[in-house]
GUPA-221669 format. One record per residue (C-alpha): residue number from 0; residue in one letter; y, z, x. Coordinates in steps of 0.2 Angstrom, whole numbers. Layout:
<atoms>
<atom nugu="NUM" bake="A" yy="Y" zz="Z" xx="X"/>
...
</atoms>
This chain:
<atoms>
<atom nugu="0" bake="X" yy="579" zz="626" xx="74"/>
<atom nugu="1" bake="X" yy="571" zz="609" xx="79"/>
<atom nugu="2" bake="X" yy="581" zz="596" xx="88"/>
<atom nugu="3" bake="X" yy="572" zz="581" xx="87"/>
<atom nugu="4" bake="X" yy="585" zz="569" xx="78"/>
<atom nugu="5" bake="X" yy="591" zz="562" xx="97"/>
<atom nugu="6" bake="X" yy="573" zz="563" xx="106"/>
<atom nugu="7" bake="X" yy="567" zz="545" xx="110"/>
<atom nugu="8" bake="X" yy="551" zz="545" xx="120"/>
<atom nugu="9" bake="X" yy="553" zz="528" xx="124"/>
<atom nugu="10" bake="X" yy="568" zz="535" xx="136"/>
<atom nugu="11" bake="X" yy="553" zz="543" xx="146"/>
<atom nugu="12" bake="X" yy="547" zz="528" xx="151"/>
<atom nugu="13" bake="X" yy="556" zz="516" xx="164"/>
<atom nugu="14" bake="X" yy="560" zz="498" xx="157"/>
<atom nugu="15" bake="X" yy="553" zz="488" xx="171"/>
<atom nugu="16" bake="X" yy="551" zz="471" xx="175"/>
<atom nugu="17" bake="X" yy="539" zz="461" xx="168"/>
<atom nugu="18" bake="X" yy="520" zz="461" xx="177"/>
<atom nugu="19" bake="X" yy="519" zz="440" xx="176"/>
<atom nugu="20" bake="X" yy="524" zz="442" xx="195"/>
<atom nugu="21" bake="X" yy="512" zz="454" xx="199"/>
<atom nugu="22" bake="X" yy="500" zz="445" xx="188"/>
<atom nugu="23" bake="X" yy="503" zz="430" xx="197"/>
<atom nugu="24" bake="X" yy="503" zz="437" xx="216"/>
<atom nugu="25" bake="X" yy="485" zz="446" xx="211"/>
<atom nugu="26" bake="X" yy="480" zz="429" xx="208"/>
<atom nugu="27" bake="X" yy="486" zz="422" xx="224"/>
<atom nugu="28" bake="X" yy="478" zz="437" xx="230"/>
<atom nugu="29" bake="X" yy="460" zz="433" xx="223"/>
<atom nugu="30" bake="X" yy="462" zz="415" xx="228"/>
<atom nugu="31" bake="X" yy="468" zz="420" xx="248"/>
<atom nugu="32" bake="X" yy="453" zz="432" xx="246"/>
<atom nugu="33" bake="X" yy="440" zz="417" xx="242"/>
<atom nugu="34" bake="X" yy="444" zz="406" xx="256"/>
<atom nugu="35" bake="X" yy="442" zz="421" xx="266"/>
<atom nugu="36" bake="X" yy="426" zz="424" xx="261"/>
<atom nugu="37" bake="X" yy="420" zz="404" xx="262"/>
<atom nugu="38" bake="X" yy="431" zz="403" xx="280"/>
<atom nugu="39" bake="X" yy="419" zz="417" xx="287"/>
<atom nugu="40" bake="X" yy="402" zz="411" xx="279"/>
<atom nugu="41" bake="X" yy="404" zz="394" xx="286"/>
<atom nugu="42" bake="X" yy="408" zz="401" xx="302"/>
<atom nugu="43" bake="X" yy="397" zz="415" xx="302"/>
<atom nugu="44" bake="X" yy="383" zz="399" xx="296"/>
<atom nugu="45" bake="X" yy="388" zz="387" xx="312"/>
<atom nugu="46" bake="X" yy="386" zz="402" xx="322"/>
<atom nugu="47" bake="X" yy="369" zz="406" xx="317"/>
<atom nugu="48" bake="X" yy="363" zz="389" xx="321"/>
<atom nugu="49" bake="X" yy="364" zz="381" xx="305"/>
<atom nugu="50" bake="X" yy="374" zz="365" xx="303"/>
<atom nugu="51" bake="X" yy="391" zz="364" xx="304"/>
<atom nugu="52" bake="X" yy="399" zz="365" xx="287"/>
<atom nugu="53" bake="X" yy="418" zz="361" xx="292"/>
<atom nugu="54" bake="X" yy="413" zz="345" xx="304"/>
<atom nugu="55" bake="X" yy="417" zz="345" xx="321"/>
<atom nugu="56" bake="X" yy="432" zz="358" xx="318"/>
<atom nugu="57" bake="X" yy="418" zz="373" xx="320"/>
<atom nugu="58" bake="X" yy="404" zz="362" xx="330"/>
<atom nugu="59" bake="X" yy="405" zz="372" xx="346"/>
<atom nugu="60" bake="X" yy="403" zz="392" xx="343"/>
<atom nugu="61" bake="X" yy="420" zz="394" xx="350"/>
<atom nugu="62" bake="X" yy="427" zz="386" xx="335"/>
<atom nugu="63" bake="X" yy="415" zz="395" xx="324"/>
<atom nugu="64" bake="X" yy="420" zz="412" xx="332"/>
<atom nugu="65" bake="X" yy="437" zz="406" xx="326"/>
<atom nugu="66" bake="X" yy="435" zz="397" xx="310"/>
<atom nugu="67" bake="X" yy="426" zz="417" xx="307"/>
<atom nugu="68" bake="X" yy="439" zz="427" xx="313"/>
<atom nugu="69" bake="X" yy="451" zz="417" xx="305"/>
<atom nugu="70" bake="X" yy="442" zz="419" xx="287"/>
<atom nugu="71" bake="X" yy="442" zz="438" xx="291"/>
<atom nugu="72" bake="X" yy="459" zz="439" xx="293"/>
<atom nugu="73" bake="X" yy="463" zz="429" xx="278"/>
<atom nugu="74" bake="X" yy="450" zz="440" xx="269"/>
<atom nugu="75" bake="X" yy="458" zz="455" xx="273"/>
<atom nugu="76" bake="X" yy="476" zz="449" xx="268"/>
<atom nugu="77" bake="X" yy="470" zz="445" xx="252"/>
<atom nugu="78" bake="X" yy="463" zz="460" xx="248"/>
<atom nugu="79" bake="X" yy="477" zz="469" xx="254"/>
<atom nugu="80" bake="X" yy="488" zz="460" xx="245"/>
<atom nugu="81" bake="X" yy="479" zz="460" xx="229"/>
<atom nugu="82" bake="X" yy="478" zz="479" xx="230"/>
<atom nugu="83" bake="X" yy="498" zz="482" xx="233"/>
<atom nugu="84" bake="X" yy="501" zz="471" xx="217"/>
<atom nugu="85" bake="X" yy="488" zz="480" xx="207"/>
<atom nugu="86" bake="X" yy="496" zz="494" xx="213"/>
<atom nugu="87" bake="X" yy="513" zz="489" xx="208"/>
<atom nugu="88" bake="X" yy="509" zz="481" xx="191"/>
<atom nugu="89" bake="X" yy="504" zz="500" xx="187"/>
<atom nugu="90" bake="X" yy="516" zz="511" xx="195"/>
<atom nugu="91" bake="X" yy="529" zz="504" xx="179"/>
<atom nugu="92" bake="X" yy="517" zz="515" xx="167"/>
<atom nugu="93" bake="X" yy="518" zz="531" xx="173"/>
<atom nugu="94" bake="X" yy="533" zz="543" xx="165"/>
<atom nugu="95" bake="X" yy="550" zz="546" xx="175"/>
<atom nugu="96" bake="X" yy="547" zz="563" xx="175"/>
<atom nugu="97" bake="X" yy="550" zz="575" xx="189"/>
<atom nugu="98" bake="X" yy="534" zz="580" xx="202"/>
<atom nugu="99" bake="X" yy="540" zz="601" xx="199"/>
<atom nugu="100" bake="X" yy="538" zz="599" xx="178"/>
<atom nugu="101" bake="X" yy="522" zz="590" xx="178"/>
<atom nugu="102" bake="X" yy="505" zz="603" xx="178"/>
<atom nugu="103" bake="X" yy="501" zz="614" xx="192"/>
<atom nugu="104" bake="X" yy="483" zz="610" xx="197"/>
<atom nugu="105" bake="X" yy="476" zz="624" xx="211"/>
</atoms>
């Protein structure tokens, strides 16, 4: 006999929050991730000999050096922080099932 009068399958599925937060942190994400990338072209650009792009704040190649790390780094924490709300905005998809009922793949 089939007992299907009580199955939901929307119970499989956890109600989560809504992904507008996520959406909106990927976006701060993307924009922390393009200054990045203009920080460390204009420094990487005073360094190569070219003028300075940012005035006299990377006009010695000290102050490129750091106007390039400093885009590194702000590259590197956009990415990163894109890919954690990325991950996050999809981890509410995925059934509420235990690991040791899902398929064995050897």
């Amino acid at each position: 006999m089939k007992l299907s009068d009580g199955f939901d399958a929307r119970r499989l599925r956890p109600k989560g929050p809504s992904n507008w937060r996520f959406r909106f942190g990927a976006a701060i994400a993307a924009l922390l991730a393009t200054l990045g990338v203009l920080l460390a072209m204009a420094g990487a650009a005073s360094l190569l000999g070219r003028p300075p792009a940012l005035g006299e704040l990377n006009a010695t190649p000290l102050g490129s050096a750091i106007i390039l790390a400093v885009g590194l780094v702000v590259l590197l924490l956009g990415v990163w922080l894109w890919r954690r709300c990325r991950r996050r905005a999809r981890q509410s998809l995925e059934l509420a099932m235990a690991p040791h009922l899902m398929k064995k793949h050897d």
